[in-house]
C-alpha positions, 0 to 999 in steps of 0.5 A: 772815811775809815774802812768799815768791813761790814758782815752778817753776824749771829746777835748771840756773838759775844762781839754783837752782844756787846754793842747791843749791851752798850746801845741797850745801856745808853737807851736806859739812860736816855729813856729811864723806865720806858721798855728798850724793845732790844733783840732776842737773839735766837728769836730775832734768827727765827723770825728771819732777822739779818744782823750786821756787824760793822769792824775796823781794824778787826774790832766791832764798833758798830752794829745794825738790823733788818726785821722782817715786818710783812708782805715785802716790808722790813724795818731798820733796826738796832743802828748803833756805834760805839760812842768813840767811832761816831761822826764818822759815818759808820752809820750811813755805811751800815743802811747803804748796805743792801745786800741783806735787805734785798735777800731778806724782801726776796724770802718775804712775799710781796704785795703790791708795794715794796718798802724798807722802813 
């Protein structure tokens, strides 16, 4: 596999918000008159959101999130990778990377069980 440098990044970034157009754009063709359930960047922040980015060579080409739900429990959400990166397991290295989700868990409290959706 290509190396993917993955990092946090602000969803308002104009790199991020073309991945999240063009997963937005896809879902509408996919999916036409249902809702996209897409991300509202400040808010998505706020709400202590964490967003990853995924560059090769420099340039973003894939892109994901984890939302806090509640007592220890956050969702995967917004995988994404642009359409000509794909089968190269850019997605897989997006959800391996574990480093946001544990931090954002540590700031959630916990209940009796921990779990990432």
């Amino acid at each position: 596999m290509e190396s993917l440098a993955i990092v946090e990044a602000d969803p308002a970034e104009p790199e991020a918000g073309g991945l999240i157009a063009d997963l937005d754009a896809e879902l509408a063709a996919r999916y036409p008159g249902l809702p996209i359930h897409g991300i509202e960047a400040a808010g998505f922040r706020r709400g202590g959101g964490v967003f990853l980015l995924g560059r090769l060579a420099g340039v973003a080409v894939a892109c994901g999130a984890i939302r806090p739900l509640g007592a220890g429990i956050a969702e995967l959400k917004r995988m994404y990778v642009a359409r000509d990166h794909r089968g190269r397991g850019f997605a897989r290295a997006l959800q391996k990377r574990r480093l946001p989700a544990n931090r954002l868990l540590r700031q959630v409290p916990r209940g009796p069980a921990l779990a990432v959706l």
